[in-house]
N, CA, C and O atoms as a DFTB+ gen file, in Angstrom:
464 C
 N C O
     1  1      10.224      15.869     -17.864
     2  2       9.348      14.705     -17.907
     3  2      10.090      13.515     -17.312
     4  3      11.192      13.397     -17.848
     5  1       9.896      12.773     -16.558
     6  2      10.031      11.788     -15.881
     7  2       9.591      10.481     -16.492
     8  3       8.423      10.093     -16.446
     9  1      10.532       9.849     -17.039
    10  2      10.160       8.913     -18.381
    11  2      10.604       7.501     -17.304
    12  3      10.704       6.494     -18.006
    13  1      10.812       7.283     -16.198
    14  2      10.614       6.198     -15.461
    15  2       9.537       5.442     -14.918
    16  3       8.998       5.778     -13.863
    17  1       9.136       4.287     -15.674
    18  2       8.023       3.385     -15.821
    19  2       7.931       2.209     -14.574
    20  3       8.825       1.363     -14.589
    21  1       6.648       2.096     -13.240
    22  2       7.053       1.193     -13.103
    23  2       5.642       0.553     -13.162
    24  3       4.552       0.910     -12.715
    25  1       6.073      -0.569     -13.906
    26  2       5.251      -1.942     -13.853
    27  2       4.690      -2.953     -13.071
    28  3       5.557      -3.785     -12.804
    29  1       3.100      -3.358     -12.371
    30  2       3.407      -4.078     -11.490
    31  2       2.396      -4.852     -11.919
    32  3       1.276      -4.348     -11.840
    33  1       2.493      -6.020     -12.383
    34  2       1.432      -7.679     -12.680
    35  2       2.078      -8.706     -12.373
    36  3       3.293      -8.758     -12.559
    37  1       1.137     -10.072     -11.655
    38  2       1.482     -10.506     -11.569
    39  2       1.630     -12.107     -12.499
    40  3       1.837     -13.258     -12.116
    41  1       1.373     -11.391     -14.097
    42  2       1.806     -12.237     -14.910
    43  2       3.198     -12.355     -15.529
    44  3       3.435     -11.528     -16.409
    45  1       4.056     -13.132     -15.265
    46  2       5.421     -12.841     -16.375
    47  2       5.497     -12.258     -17.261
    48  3       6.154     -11.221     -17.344
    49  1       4.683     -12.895     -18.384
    50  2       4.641     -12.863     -19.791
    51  2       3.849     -11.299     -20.314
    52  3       4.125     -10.805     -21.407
    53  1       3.105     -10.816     -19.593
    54  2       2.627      -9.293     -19.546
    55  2       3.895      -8.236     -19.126
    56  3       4.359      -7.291     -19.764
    57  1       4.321      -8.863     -17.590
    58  2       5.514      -8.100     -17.549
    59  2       6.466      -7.565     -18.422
    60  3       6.682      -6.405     -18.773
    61  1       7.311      -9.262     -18.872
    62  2       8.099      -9.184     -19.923
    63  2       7.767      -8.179     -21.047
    64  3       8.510      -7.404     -21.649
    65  1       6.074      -8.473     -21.193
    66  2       6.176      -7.450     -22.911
    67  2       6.025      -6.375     -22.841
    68  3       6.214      -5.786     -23.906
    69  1       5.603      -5.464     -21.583
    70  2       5.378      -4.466     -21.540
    71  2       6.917      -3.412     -21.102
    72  3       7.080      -2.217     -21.349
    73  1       7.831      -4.331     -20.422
    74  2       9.230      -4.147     -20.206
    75  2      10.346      -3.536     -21.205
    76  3      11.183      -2.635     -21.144
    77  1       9.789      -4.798     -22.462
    78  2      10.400      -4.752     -23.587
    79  2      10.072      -3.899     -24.462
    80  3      10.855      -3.042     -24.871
    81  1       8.681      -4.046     -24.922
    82  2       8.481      -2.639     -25.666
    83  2       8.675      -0.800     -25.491
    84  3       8.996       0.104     -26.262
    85  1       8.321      -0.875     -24.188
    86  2       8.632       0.330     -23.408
    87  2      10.059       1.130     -23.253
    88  3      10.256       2.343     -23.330
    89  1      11.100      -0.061     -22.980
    90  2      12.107      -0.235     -23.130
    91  2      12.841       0.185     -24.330
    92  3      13.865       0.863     -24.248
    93  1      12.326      -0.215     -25.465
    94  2      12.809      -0.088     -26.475
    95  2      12.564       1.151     -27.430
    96  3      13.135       1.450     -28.479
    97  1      11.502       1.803     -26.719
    98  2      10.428       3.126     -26.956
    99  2      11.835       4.191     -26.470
   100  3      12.411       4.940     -27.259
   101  1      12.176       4.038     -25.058
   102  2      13.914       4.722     -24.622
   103  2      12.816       5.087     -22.983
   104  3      12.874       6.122     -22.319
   105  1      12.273       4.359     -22.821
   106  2      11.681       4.866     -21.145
   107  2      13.002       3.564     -19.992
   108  3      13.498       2.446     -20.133
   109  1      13.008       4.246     -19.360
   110  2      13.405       3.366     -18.413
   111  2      12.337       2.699     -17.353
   112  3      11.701       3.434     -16.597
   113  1      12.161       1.197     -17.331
   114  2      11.278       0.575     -16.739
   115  2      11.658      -0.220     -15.876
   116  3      12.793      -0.665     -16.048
   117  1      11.093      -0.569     -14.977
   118  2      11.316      -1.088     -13.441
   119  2       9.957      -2.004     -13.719
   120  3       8.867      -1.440     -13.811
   121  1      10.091      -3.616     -13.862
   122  2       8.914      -4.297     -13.760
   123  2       8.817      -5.209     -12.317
   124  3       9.837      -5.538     -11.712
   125  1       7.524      -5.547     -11.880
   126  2       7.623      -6.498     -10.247
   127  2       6.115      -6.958     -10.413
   128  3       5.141      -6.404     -10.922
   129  1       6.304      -8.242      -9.758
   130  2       4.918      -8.573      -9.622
   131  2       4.419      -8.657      -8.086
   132  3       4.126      -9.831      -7.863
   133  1       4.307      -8.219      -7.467
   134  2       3.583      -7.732      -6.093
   135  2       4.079      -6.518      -5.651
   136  3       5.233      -6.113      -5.788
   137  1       2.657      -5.655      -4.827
   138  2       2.650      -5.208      -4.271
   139  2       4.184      -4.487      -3.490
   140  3       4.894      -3.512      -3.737
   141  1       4.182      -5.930      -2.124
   142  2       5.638      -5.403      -1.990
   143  2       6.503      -4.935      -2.484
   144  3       7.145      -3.926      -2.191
   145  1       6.613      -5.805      -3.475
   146  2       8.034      -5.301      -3.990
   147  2       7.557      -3.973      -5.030
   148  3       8.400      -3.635      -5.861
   149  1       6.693      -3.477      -5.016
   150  2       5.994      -2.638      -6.109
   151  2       6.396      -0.823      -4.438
   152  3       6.658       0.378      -4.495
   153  1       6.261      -1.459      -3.767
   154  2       6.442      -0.169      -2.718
   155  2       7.878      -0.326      -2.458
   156  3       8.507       0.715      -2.268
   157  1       8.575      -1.564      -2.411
   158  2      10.082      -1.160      -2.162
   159  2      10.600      -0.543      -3.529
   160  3      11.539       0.230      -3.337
   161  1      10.258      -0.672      -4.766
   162  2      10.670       0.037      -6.318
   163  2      10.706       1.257      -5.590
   164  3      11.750       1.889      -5.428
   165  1       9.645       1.595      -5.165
   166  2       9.648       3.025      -5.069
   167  2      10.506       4.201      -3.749
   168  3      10.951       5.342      -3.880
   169  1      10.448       3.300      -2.579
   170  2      11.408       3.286      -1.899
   171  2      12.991       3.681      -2.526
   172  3      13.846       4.101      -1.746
   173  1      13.241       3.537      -3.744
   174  2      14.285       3.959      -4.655
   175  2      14.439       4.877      -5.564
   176  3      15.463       5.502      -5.837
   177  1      13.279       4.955      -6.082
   178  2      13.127       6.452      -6.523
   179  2      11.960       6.611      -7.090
   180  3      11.258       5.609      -7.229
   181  1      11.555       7.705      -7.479
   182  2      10.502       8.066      -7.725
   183  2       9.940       7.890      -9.508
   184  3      10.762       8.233     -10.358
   185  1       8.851       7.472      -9.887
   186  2       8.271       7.053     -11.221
   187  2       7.230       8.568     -11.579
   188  3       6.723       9.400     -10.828
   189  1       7.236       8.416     -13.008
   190  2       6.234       9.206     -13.768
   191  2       5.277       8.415     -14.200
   192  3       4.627       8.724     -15.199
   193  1       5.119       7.629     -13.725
   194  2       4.078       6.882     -14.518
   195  2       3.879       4.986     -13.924
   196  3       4.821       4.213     -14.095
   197  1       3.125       4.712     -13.544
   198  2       2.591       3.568     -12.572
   199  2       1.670       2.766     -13.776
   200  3       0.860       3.350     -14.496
   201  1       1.888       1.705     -13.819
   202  2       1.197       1.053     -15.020
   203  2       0.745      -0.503     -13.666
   204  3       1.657      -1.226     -13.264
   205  1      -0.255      -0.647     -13.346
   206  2      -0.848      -1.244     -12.316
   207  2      -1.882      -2.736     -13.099
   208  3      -2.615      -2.343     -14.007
   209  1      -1.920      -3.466     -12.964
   210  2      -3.095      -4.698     -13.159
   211  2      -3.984      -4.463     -11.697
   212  3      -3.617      -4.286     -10.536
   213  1      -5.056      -4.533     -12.212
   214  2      -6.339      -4.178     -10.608
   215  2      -6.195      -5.735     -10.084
   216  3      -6.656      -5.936      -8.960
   217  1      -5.565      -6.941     -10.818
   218  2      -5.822      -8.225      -9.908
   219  2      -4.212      -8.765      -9.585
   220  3      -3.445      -9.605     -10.053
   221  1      -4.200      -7.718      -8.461
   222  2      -2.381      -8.945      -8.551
   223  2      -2.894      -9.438      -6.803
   224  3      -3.398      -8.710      -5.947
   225  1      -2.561     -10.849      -6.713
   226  2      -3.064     -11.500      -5.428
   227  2      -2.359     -11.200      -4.326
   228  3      -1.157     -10.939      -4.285
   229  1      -3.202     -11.243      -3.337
   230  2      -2.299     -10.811      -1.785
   231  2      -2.877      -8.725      -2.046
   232  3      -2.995      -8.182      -0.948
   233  1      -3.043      -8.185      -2.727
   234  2      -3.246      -6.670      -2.410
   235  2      -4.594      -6.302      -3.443
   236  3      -5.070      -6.724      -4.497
   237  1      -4.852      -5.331      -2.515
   238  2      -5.990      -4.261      -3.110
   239  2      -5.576      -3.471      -4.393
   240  3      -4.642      -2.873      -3.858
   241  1      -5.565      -3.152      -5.296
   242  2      -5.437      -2.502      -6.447
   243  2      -5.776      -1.236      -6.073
   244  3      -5.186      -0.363      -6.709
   245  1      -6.887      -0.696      -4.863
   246  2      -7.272       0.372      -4.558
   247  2      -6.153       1.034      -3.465
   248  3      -5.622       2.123      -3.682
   249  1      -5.862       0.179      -2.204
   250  2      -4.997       0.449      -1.349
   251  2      -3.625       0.440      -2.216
   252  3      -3.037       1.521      -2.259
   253  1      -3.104      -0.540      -2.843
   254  2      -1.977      -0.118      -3.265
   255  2      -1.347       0.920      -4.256
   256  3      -0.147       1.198      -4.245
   257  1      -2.274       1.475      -5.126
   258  2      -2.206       2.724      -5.704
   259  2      -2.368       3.948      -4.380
   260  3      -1.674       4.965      -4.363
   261  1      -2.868       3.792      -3.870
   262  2      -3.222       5.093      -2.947
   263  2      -1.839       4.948      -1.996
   264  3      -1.273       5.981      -1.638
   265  1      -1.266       3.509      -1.562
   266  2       0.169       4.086      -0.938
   267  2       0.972       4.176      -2.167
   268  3       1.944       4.884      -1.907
   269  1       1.002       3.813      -3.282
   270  2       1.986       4.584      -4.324
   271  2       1.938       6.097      -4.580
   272  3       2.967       6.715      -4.857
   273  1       0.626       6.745      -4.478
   274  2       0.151       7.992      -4.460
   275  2       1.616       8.577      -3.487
   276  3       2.649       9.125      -3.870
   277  1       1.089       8.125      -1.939
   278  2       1.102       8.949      -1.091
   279  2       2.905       8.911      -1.121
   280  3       3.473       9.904      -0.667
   281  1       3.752       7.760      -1.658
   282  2       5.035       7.886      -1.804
   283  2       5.581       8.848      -2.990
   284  3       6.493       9.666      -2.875
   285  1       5.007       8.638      -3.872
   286  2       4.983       9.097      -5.195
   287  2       3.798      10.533      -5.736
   288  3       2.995      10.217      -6.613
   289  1       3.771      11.193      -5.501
   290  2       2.606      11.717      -5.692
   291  2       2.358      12.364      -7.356
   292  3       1.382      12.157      -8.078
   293  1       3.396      13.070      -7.613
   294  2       3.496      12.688      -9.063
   295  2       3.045      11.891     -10.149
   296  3       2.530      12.282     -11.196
   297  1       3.311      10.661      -9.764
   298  2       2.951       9.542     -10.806
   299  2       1.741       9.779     -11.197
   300  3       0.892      10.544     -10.739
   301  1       1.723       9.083     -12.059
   302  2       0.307       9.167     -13.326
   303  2      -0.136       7.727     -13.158
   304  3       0.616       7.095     -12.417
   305  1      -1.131       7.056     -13.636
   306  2      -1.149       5.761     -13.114
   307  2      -1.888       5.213     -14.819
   308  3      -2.331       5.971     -15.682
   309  1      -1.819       3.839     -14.866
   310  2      -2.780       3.498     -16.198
   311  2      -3.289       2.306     -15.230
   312  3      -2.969       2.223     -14.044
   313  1      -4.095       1.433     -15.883
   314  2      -4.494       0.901     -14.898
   315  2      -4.621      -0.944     -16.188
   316  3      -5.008      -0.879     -17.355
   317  1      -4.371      -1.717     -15.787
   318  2      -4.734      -3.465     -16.637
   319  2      -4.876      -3.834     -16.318
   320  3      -4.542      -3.884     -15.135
   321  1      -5.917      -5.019     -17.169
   322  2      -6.824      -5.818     -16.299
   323  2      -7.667      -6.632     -17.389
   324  3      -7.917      -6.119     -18.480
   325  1      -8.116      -7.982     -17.039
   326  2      -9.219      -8.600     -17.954
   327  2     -10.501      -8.835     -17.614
   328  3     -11.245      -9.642     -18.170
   329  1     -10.864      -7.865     -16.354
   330  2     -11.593      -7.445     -15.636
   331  2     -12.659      -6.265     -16.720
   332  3     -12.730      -6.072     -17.934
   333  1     -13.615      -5.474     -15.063
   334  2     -14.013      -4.628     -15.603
   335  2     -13.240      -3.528     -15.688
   336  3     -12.226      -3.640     -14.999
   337  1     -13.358      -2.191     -16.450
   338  2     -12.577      -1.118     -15.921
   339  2     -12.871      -0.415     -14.821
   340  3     -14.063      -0.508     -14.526
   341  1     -12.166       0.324     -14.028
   342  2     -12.228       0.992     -12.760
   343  2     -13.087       1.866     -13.022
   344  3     -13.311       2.136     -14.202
   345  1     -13.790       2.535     -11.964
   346  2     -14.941       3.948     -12.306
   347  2     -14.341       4.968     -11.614
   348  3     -15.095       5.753     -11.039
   349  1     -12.766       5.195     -11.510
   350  2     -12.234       6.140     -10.803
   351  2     -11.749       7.093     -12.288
   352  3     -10.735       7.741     -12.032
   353  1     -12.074       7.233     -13.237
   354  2     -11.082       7.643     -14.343
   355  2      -9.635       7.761     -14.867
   356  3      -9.152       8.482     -15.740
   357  1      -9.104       6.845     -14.074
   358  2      -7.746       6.634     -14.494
   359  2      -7.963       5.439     -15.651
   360  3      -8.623       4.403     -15.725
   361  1      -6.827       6.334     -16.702
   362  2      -6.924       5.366     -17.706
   363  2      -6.346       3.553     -17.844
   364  3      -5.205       3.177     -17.575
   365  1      -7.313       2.800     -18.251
   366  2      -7.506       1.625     -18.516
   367  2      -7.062       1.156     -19.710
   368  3      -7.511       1.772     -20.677
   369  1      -6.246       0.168     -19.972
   370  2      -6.447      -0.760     -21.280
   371  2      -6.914      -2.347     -20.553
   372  3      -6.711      -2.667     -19.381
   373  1      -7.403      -2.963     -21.330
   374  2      -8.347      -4.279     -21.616
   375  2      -7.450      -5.235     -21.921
   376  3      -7.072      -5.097     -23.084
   377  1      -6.965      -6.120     -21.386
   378  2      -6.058      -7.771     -21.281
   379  2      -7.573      -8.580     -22.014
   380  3      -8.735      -8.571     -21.609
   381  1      -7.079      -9.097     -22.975
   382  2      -5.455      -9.200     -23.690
   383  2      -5.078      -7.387     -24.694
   384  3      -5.925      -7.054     -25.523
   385  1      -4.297      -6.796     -24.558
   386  2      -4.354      -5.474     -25.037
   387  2      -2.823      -6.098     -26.482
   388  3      -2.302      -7.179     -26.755
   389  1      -2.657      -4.452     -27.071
   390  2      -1.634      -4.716     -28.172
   391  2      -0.540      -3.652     -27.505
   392  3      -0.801      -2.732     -26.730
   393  1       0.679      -4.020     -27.997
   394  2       1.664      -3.392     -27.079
   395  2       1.747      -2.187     -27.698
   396  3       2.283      -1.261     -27.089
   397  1       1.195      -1.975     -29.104
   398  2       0.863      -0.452     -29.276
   399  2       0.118       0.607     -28.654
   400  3       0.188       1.835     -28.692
   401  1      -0.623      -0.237     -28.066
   402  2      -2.244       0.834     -27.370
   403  2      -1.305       1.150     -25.994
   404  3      -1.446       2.283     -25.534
   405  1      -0.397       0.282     -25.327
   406  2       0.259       0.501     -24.349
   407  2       1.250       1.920     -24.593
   408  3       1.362       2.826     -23.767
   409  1       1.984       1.858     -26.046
   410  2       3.310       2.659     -25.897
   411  2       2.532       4.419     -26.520
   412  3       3.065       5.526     -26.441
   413  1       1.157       4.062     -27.101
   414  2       0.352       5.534     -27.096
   415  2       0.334       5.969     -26.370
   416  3       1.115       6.878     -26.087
   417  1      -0.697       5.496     -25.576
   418  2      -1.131       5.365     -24.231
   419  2      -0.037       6.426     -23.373
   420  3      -0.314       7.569     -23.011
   421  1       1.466       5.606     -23.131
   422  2       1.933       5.619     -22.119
   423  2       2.678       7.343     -23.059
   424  3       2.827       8.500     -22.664
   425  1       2.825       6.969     -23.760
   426  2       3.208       8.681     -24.590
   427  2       2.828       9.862     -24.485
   428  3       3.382      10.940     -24.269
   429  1       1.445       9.396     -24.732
   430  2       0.364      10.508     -24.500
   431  2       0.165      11.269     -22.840
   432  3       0.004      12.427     -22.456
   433  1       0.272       9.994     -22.192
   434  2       0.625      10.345     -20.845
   435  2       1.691      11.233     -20.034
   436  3       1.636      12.139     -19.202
   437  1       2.472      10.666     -20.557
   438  2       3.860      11.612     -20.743
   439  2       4.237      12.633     -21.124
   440  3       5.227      13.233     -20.706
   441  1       3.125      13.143     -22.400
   442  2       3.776      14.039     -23.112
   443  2       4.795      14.001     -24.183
   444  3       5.559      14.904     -24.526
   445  1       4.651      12.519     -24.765
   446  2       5.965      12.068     -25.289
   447  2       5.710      11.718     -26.534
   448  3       5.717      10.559     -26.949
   449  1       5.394      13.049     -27.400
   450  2       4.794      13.397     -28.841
   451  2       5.211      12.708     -29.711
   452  3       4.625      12.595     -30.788
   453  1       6.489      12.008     -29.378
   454  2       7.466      10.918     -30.876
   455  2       7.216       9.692     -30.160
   456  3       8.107       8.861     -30.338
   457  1       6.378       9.364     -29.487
   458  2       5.393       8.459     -29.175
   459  2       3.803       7.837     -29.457
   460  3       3.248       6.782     -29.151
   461  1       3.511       8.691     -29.974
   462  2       1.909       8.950     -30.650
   463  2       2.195       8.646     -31.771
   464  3       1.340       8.675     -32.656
């Protein structure tokens, strides 16, 4: 299992908490707020798991998952937002969310049963 998280919003304060809790769960996390720098992360190695906001400015939420795909193909994706949810079925949590629904979430995803 590939317990490397990467994070990409372009709020701080979302960053930060989702960094920290995750972090502290024992995942190793990589947080960025754009795009760019969300394709150079990966340029470095490869993630199990893509935790995306659909509104970060300057990029598509659609295009930039699909070149994370095509670098990463592996990854799993969740998707945040205070938006609507996506109609692609990748799983969604709802901003403002609780950093619990995140570290289920991201468990369950994983496979990461002392996570649930």
């Amino acid at each position: 299992m590939n317990r490397k998280i990467l994070v990409v919003d372009d709020e701080p304060l979302v960053l930060s908490a989702i960094d920290r809790a995750l972090s502290k769960a024992g995942y190793e996390v990589k947080a960025v707020q754009d795009g760019n720098s969300c394709l150079e992360a990966l340029s470095l190695g490869s993630f199990g798991l893509i935790i995306m906001d659909l509104h970060i400015p300057g990029s598509s939420a659609t295009e930039l998952a699909e070149s994370v795909k095509a670098r990463c193909p592996e990854a799993k994706f969740i998707f945040i937002s205070g938006g609507h949810p996506p109609e692609n079925g990748v799983p969604y949590i709802q901003k403002p969310f609780r950093i619990n629904e995140i570290r289920k979430l991201v468990g369950s995803i994983l496979g990461d049963t002392a996570q649930n």
